[in-house]
C-alpha positions as CSV (number, residue, x, y, z in Angstrom):
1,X,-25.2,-4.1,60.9
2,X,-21.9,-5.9,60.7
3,X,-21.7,-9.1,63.2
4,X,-18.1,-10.8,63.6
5,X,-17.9,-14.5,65.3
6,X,-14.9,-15.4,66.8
7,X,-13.9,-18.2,68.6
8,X,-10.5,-19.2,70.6
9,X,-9.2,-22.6,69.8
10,X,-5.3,-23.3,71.8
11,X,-3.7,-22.5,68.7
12,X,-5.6,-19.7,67.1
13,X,-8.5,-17.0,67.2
14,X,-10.9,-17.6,63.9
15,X,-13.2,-14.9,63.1
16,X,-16.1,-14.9,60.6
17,X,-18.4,-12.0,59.2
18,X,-22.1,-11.1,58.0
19,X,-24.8,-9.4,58.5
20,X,-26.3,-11.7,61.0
21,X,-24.8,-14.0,63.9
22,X,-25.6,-17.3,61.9
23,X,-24.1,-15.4,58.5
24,X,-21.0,-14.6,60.8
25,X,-21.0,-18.1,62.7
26,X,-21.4,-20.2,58.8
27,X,-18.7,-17.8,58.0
28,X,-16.5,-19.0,61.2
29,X,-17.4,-22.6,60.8
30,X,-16.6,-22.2,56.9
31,X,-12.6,-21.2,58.1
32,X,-12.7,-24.1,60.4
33,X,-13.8,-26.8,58.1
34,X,-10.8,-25.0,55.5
35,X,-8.5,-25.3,58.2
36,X,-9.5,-28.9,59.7
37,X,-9.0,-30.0,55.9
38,X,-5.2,-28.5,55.6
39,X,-4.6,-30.4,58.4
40,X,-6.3,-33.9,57.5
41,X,-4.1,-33.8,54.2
42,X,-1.0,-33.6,56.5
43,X,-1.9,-35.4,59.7
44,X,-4.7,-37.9,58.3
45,X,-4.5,-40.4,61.6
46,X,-6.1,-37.3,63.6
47,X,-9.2,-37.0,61.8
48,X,-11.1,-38.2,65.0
49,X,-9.2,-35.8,67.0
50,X,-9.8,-32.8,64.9
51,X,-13.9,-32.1,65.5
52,X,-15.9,-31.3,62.5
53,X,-17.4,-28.0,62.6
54,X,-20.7,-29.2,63.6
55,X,-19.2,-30.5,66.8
56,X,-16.6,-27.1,67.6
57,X,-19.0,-25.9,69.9
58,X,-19.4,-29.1,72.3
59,X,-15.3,-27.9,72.4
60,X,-15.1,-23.9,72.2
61,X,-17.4,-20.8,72.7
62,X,-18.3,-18.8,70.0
63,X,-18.2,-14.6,70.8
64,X,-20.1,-12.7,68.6
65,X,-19.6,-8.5,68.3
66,X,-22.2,-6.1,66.8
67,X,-21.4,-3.3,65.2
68,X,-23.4,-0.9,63.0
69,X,-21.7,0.5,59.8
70,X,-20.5,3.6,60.4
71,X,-20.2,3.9,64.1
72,X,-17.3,4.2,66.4
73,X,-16.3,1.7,68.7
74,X,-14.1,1.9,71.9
75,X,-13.6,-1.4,73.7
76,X,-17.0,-2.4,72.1
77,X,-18.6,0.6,73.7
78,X,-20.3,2.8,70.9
79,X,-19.2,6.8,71.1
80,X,-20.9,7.7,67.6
């Protein structure tokens, strides 16, 4: 099994992956923190408006996909 989290911020769709949702969702949360950092070392006066990613989801929903390896997807609908 293969799970992907994504979630839709305004600016940008991050993704994470693992073999479960919370591996996929750490995975997710990892990019975010990566990402919130980048910006902190340009924009440092935002840190309170920039949530940590312990607080994302009080802000934006987390999707997660399932998908077995080796299996065929069409719009999330299996077909082998």
């Amino acid at each position: 099994m293969v799970v992907v989290a994504e979630m839709n911020t305004h600016h940008f769709m991050f993704r994470g992956a693992g073999q479960t949702r919370e591996d996929a969702r750490s995975a997710l949360l990892r990019a975010w923190t990566l990402h919130r950092n980048e910006l902190l070392a340009r924009y440092p006066e935002r840190a309170d408006s920039i949530p940590q990613a312990d607080k994302m989801e009080d802000h934006f929903r987390i999707d997660y996909l399932e998908f077995e390896v080796g299996a065929g997807y069409r719009d999330g609908d299996r077909l082998l």
